[in-house]
C-alpha positions in Angstrom: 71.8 132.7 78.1 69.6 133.2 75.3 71.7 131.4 72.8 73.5 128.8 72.1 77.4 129.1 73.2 79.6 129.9 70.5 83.8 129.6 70.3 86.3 132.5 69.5 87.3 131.3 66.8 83.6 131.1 65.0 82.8 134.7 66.1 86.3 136.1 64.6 86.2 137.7 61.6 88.0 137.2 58.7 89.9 140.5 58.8 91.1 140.5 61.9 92.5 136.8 62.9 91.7 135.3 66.0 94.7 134.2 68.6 94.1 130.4 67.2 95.2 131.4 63.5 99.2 131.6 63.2 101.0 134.4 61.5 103.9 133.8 59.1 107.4 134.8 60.6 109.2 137.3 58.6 113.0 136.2 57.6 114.6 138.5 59.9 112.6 136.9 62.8 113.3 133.5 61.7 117.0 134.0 61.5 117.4 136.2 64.6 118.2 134.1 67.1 120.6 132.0 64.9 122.4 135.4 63.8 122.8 136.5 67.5 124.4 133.0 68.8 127.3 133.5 65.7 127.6 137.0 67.0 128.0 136.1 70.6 130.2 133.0 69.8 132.0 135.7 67.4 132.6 138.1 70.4 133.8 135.6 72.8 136.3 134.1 70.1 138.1 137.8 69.8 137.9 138.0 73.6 139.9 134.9 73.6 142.0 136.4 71.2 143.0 139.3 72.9 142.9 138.3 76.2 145.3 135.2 76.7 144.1 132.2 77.9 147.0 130.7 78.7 148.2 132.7 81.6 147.0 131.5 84.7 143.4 132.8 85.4 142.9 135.5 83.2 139.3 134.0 82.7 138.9 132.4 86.1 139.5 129.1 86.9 138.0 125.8 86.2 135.9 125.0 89.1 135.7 121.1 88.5 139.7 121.1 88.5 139.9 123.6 91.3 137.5 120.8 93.4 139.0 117.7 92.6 142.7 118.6 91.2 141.9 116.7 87.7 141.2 117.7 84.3 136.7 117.8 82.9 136.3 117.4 79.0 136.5 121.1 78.6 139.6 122.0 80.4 141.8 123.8 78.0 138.9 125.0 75.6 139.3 128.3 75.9 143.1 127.8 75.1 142.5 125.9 72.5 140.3 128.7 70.9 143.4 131.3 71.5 145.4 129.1 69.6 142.9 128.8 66.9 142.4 132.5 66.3 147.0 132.3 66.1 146.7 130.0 63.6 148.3 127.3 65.7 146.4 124.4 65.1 148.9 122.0 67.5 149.2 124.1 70.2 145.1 124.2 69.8 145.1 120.2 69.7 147.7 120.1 72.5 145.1 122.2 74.5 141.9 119.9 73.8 141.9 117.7 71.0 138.1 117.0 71.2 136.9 120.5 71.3 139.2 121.3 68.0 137.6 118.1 66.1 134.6 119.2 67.0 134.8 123.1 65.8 134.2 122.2 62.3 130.7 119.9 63.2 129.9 123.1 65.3 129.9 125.1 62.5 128.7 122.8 60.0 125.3 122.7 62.7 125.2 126.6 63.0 125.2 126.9 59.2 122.7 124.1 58.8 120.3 126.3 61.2 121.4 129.0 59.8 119.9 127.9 56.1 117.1 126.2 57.7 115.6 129.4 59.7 116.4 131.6 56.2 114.5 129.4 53.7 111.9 128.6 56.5 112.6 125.0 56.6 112.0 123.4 60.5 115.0 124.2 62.1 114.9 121.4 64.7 117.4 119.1 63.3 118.0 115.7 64.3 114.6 113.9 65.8 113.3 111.4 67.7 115.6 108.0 68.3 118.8 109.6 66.3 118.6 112.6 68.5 119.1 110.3 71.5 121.5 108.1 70.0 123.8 111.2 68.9 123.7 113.1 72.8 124.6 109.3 74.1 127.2 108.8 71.6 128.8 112.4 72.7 128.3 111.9 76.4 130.2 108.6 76.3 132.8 110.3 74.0 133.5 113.2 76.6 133.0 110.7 79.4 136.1 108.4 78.0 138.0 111.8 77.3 137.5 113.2 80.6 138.8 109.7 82.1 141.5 108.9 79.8 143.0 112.6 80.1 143.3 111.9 83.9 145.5 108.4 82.9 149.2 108.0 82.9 148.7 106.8 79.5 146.7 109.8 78.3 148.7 112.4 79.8 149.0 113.3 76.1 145.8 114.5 76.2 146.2 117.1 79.3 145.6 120.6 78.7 
């Protein structure tokens, strides 16, 4: 070795970018994978539209409720979107009450990312501390749903 050792990124050239320079994302590629989650979510939605959730398993069965004979936080979900795309927002409640207070955050979130990924904003959302307060905050929720559902007193709240 003759001379001294040199990096890839000193010998690159200017037109042609070395692997260490990042390229800009076009808009398309940036709102991608946001597009094809509401497209998936869209598609299972009309499944559950035309395909009734209500009669007993026409999309399988619940395997925590098939093991243990009581109700998980999502029990009656896919009901509850049936109802949803009928326009019966009680018998969509009835089903699970959570998941239907929760379908307007949902899409609050998606169209958040949504905007974020088209203007080219960081589409991470909530950081750090807040991040784990918020997942604690719904765990617990689901956790006393899941529990209370299972109660006498919250028999209400079956599916």
């Amino acid at each position: 070795m003759d001379g001294p050792a040199t990096t890839q990124h000193e010998t690159a050239s200017p037109e042609a970018p070395g692997p260490l320079v990042p390229r800009e994302r076009s808009r398309l590629q940036r709102v991608r994978v946001p597009l094809l989650t509401g497209g998936l979510v869209g598609a299972a939605t009309i499944a559950l539209h035309f395909r009734d959730p209500h009669e007993a398993g026409s999309w399988g069965y619940c395997p925590f409720s098939a093991l243990t004979g009581l109700y998980c936080p999502g029990c009656g979900g896919l009901r509850a979107v049936n109802d949803l795309t009928n326009g019966d927002l009680l018998g969509a409640a009835s089903s699970n009450l959570v998941f239907v207070l929760l379908v307007p955050l949902i899409v609050l979130w998606w169209v958040r990312w949504t905007n974020r990924a088209w203007s080219g904003r960081p589409t991470s959302g909530v950081e750090g501390r807040r991040a784990g307060v918020l997942i604690g905050v719904f765990a617990v929720v689901l956790l006393v749903f899941g529990v209370v559902r299972n109660l006498p007193m919250g028999a209400w709240l079956a599916p």
